[in-house]
C-alpha positions in Angstrom: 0.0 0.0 0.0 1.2 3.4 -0.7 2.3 5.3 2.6 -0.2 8.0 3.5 -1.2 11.0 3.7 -1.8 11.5 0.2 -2.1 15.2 -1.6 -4.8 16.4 -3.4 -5.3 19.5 -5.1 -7.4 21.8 -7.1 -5.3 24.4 -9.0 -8.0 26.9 -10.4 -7.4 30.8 -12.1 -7.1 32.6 -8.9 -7.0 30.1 -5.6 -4.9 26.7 -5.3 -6.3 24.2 -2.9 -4.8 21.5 -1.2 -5.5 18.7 0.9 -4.1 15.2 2.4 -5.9 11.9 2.4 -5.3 9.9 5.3 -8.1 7.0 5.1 -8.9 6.5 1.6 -12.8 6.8 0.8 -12.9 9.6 3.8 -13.3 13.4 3.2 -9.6 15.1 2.7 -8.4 16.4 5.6 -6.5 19.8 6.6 -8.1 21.7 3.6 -6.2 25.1 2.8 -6.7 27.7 0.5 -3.7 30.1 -1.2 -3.8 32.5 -3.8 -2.1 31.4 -6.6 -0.9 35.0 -7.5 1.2 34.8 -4.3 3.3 32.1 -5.7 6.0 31.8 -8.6 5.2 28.1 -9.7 3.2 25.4 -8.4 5.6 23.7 -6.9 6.4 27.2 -4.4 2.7 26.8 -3.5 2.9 22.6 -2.9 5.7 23.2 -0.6 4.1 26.3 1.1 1.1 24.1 1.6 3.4 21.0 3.2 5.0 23.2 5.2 2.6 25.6 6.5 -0.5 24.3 6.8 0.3 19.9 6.8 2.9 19.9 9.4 5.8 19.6 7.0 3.8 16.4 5.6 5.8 14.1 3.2 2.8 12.8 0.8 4.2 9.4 -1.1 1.7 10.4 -3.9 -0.6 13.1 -5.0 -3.5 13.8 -7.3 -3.3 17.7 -9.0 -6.3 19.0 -10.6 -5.2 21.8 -12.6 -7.5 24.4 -14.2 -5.5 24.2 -17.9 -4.5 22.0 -21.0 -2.5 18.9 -19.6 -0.3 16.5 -22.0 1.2 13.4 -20.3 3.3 15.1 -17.0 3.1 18.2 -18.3 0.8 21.1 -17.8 0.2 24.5 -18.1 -2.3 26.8 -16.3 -4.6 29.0 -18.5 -5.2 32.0 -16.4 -2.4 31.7 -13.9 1.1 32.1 -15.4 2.3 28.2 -13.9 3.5 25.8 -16.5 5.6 22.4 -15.8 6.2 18.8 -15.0 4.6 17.1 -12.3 8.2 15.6 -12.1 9.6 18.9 -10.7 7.6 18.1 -7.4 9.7 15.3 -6.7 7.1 12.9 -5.6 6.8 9.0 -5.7 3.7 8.7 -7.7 1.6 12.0 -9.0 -1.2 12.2 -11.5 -2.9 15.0 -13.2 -6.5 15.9 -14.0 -8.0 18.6 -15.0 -10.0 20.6 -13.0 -13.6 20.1 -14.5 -12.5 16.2 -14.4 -11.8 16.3 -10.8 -15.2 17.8 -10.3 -16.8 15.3 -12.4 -15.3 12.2 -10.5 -17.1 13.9 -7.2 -20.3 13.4 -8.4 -20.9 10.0 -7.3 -19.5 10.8 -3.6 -22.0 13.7 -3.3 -25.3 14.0 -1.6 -28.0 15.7 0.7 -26.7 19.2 1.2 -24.1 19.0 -1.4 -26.6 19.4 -4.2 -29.5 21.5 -4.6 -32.0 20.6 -7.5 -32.1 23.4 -10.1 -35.5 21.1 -12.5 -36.2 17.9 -14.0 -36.3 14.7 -12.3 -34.2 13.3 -9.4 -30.9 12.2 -11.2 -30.4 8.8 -12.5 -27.5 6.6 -13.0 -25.9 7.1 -16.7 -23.7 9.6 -18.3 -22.9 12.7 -16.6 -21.9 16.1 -17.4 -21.0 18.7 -15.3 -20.2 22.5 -16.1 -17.3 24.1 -14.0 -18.6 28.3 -14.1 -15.6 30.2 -12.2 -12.6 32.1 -13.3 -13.0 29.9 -16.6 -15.5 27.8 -18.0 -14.9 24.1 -18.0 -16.7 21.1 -19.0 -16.3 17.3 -18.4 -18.2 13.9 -18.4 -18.8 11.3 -16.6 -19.4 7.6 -17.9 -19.9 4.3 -16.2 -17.7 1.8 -16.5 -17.6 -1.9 -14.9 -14.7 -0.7 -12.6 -16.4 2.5 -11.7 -16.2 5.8 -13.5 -14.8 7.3 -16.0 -14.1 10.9 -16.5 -14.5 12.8 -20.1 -12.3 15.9 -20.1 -12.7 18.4 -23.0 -12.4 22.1 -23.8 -16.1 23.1 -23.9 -15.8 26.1 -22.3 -14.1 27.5 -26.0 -17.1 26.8 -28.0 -18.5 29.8 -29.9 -20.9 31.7 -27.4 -24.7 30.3 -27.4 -27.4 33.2 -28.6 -31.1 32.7 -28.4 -32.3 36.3 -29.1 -31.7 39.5 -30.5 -30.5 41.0 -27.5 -28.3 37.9 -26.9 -27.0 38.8 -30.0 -26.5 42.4 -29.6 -24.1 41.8 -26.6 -22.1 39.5 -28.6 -21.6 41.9 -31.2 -21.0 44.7 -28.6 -18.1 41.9 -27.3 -16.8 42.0 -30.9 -16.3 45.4 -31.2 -14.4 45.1 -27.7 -11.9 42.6 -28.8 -13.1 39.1 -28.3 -13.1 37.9 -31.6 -14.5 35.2 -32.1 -16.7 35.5 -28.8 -16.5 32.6 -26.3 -18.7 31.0 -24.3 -16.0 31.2 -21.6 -16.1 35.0 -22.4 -19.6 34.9 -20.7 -20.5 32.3 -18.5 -17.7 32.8 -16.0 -16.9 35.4 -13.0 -15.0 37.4 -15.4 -17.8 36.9 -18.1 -20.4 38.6 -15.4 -17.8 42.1 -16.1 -18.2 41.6 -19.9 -21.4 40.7 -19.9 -22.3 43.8 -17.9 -20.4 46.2 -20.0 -21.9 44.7 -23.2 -25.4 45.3 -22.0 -24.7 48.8 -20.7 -23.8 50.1 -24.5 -26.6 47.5 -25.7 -29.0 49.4 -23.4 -27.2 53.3 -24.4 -26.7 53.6 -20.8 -22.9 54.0 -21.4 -19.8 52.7 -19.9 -19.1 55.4 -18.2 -22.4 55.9 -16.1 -22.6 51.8 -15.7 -19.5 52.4 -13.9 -16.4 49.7 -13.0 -17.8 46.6 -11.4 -16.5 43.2 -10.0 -18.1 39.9 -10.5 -19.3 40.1 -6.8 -20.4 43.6 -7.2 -22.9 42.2 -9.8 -24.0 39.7 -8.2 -24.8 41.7 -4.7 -26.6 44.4 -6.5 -29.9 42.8 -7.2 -31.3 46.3 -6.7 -29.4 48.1 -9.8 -31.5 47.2 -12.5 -28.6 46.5 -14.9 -26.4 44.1 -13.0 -30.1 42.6 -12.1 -30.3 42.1 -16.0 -26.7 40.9 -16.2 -27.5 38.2 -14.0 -30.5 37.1 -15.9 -29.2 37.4 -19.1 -26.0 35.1 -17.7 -28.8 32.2 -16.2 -30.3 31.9 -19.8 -27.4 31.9 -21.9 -25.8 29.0 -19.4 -29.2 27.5 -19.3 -28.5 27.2 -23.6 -25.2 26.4 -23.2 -26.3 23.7 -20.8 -28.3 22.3 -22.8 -26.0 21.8 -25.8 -23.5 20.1 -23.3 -26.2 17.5 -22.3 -27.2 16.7 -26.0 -23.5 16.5 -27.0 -22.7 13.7 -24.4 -25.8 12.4 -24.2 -26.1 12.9 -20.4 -28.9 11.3 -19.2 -27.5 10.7 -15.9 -28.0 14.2 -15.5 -26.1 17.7 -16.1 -24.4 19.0 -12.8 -23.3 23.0 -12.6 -20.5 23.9 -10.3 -17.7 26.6 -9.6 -17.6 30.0 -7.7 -20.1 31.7 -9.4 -23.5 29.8 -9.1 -23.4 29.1 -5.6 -23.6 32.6 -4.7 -26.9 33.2 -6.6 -28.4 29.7 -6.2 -32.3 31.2 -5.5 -31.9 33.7 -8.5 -30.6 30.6 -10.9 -33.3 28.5 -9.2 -36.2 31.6 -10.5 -34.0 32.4 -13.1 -35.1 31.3 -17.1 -32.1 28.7 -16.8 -34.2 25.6 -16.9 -36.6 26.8 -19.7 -34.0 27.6 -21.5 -32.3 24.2 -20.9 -35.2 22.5 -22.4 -35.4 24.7 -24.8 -33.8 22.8 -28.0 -34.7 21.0 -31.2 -37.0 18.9 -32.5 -36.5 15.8 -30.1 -39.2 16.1 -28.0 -39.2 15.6 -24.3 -35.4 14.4 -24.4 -33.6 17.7 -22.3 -37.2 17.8 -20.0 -36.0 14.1 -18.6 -32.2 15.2 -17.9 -31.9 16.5 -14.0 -30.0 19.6 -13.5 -27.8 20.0 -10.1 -26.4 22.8 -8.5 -23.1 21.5 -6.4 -22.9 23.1 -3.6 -20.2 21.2 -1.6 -17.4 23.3 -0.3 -13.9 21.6 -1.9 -15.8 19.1 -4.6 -13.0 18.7 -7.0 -10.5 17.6 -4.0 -13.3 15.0 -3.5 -12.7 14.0 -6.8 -9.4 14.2 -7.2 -8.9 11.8 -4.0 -11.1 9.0 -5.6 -9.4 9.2 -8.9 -6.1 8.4 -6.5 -7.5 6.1 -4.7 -9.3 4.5 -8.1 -5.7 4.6 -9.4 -3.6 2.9 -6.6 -6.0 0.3 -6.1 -5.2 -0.5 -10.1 -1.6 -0.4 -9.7 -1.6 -3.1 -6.8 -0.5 -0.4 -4.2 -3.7 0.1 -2.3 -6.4 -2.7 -1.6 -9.7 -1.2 -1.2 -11.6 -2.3 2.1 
């Protein structure tokens, strides 16, 4: 059996969280959160982590979720300047992931206040999808397998934005006169996308960037009394509801389509009255097929550290070194 504590870790845009494993199939254990900014490289912030917040901890193998492209060791962050070899942590035995994956191999070790229902039916067992709505937009899948799960990553968060009416359409235009060319649906449906998708509507509306004045993601959010970050929000729920949608169709995701990240669970009663699930099952001619697809809000504090431990554990077990109980 490998020797525990084991690391885990998610390695998003702006925070880098870490954890330790010490009974496999348990919760990780001395959760901490750093800023990324603060450090050079992710192996500075692995060692800050060991030392400062795991009692100089000596992990014989870790699991690194990482919020960017990965090819075989390598990685490389895309909105945090960190780029490498899981090598140059000098560890006995460390895999990668990427983030959204991590998140999607925590769906079947959530439950009861983890998740709150956001339409449709209760979710069934099948293929999963799950949409990561932060810094950046990711998206994964989930598929059964005989020995368990397997995780789908992919770049979904790239695909070209999704429009559903002509004011849809008149912000993405407004965001191609800005720059973003061609406009993302990462552009959008992100913390970041709340800023563009607030300045877009204020020329879309002739109220002016100037008089809309600078605002932050949470700034938007908290401001449900300012009628145009109240629009920003709305606008974001249906777009994601769309984009949602298209996800689910493309992996066939009957198991049910789960929504996490920083964003959502900050407004989970305005996504909950918001037009996300109409717009969800809004789609084409195939006639009650999106209306039978759950759709979860994950609400769980550290979910991708969840995941990331199971994958390890899933691993291990595989390689000999760990027996299951």
């Amino acid at each position: 059996m490998s020797a525990l504590p084991w690391l885990v870790a998610d390695i998003g845009g702006t925070n880098a969280r870490f954890g330790l494993v010490t009974v496999p199939g348990r919760a990780p254990e001395r959760v901490a959160v750093l800023a990324g900014a603060e450090y050079a490289s992710l192996p500075e912030a692995v060692a800050a982590y060991l030392a400062d917040h795991a009692g100089g901890a000596r992990p014989e193998a870790a699991c690194l979720a990482v919020a960017g492209p990965i090819d075989g060791d390598r990685y490389r962050l895309t909105n945090l300047p960190w780029a490498g070899s899981i090598g140059d942590l000098d560890l006995p035995y460390t895999t990668l992931l990427n983030d959204v994956e991590a998140l999607a191999l925590s769906l079947p070790h959530l439950g009861g206040d983890d998740l709150v229902s956001l339409g449709g039916p209760a979710p069934s067992y099948g293929v999963k999808a799950v949409l990561g709505a932060g810094t950046g937009l990711g998206v994964a899948g989930l598929v059964p397998a005989d020995e368990g799960w397997i995780p789908v990553p992919g770049e979904g968060g790239h695909v070209s934005v999704p429009v559903h009416d002509r004011r849809e359409l008149e912000v993405v235009r407004a965001l191609a006169e800005q720059g973003h060319r061609p406009v993302e649906a990462e552009h959008v449906l992100s913390g970041p996308g709340l800023v563009r998708l607030h300045r877009a509507l204020a020329l879309v509306n002739g109220v002016g960037l100037a008089q809309a004045g600078p605002m932050t993601a949470r700034d938007i959010v908290e401001r449900s009394e300012d009628r145009l970050c109240a629009e920003t929000v709305e606008v974001f729920c249906a777009m994601l509801g769309t984009f949602a949608g298209n996800v689910a169709l493309t992996l066939g995701a009957r198991g049910g389509l789960y929504l996490g990240g920083g964003v959502l669970p900050r407004i989970v009663e305005r996504v909950r009255a918001s037009d996300f699930r109409a717009r969800f099952e809004t789609g084409p001619n195939l006639p009650g097929y999106l209306s039978a697809i759950s759709t979860t809000l994950i609400v769980a504090p550290q979910p991708a550290l969840t995941g990331a431990a199971a994958w390890l554990t899933q691993r291990l077990s595989r390689r000999g070194v760990y027996e299951p109980a």
